[in-house]
N, C-alpha and C positions, 0 to 999 in steps of 0.2 A: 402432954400437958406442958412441960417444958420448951417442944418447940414452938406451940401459941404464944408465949413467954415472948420469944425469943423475937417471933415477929412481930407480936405489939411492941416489942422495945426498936423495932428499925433496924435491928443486927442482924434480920435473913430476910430474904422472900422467897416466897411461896410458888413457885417456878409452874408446879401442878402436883395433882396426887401424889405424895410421897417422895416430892422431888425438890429441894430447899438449897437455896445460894446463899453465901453470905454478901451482902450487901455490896461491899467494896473488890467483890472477885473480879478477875479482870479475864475476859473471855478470848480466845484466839479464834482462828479461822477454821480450826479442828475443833470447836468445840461439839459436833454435834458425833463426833467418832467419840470424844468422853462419854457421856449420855449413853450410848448403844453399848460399848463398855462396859458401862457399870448396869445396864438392863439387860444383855445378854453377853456371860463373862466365857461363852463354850465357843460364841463366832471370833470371827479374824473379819476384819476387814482387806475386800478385794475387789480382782477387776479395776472398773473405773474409779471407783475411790482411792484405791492405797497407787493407781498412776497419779491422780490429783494431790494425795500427801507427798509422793516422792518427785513431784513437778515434772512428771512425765505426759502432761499433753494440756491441748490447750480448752478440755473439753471443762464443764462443769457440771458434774451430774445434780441432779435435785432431788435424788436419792443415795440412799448410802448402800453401797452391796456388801453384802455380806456369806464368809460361807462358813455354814456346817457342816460335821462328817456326818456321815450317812444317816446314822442309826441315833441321832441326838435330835431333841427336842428343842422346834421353835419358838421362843417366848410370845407371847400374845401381845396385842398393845404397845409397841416399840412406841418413842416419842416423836420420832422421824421417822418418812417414809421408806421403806427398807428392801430391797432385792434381794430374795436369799437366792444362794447357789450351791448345791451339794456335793464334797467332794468325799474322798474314802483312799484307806489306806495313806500311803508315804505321798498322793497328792493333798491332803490336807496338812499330814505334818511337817512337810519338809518348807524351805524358807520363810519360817514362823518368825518376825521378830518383835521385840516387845520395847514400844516405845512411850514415855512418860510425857503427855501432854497434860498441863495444867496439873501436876501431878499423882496422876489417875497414871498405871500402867495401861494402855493399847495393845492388844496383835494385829500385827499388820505385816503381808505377806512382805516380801522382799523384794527387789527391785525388778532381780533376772528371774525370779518365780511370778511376778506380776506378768511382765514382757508373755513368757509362755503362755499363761491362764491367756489373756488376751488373743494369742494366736489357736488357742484352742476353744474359746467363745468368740471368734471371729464374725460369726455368723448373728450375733445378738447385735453388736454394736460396728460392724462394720471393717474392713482390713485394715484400711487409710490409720486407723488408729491402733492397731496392731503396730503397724509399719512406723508410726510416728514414735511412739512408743522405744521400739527397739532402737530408731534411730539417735534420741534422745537418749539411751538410758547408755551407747556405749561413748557416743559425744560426749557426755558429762560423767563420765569414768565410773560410775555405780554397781559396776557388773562389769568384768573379765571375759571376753569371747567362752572361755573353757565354761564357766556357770551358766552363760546363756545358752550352752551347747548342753549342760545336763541339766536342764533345767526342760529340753526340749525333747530329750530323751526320755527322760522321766515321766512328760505329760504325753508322749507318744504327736508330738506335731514335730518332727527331728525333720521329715520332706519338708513340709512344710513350709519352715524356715532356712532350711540348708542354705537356698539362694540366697538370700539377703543376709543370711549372715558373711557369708561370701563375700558377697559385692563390700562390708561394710571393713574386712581385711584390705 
């Protein structure tokens, strides 16, 4: 009752079902990782997205990916079209971090935990962007050789990347 209130007075709108802004909010380019946040609070945002939050590539996905652990449930009805990708064990919890956009907290994997996920869905979205990725992420100092290096251990693509991390010493 009170939010019909609220919208005839001009102070929200009605965004969709159950989903209300106040009038004068002012939206970023992450706005749509808010949204997915607050409609599914168990995923993390990754892969191609948390490279596009952390300006690691020049791609722009038109979906948001996202992953959960194994054994949790996907919410129905996201507002955005959504990629899930399932991870389990120390590959979902480990470079978790938690970032306050529009002041909603986000999880959104980490730089040298992105780079890996990449090189081990290689095959979805292509190497070139693996590779851009890494090369980017130690160019612009966001990750230490040693985290990129456990990071790759950890996801089991350590061959994988050996060379290029190599070449990038």
């Amino acid at each position: 009752m009170w939010l019909t209130r609220l919208v005839r007075a001009g102070q929200i709108e009605r965004v969709r079902r159950g989903v209300y802004v106040a009038v004068d909010a002012e939206w970023t380019e992450n706005h749509a990782f808010v949204e997915i946040a607050k409609q599914a609070p168990r995923g993390v945002i990754c892969l191609l997205s948390a490279l596009r939050f952390h300006e690691l590539t020049t791609q722009l996905p038109f979906e948001v990916w996202l992953a959960f652990e194994r054994s949790a449930r996907v919410p129905k009805g996201l507002s955005f079209q959504v990629q899930t990708v399932r991870f389990s064990g120390v590959a979902f919890s480990e470079g978790l971090q938690e970032h306050i956009i529009e002041g909603v907290p986000v999880r959104i994997y980490s730089p040298a935990k992105t780079v890996a996920d990449c090189f081990k869905y290689r095959h979805k979205f292509g190497f070139d962007v693996a590779l851009e990725a890494l090369r980017d992420c130690y160019r612009m100092r966001l990750a230490t050789m040693d985290e990129l290096w456990d990071y790759a251990k950890l996801l089991r693509v350590a061959n994988v990347m050996r060379p290029y991390l190599e070449s990038l010493q």
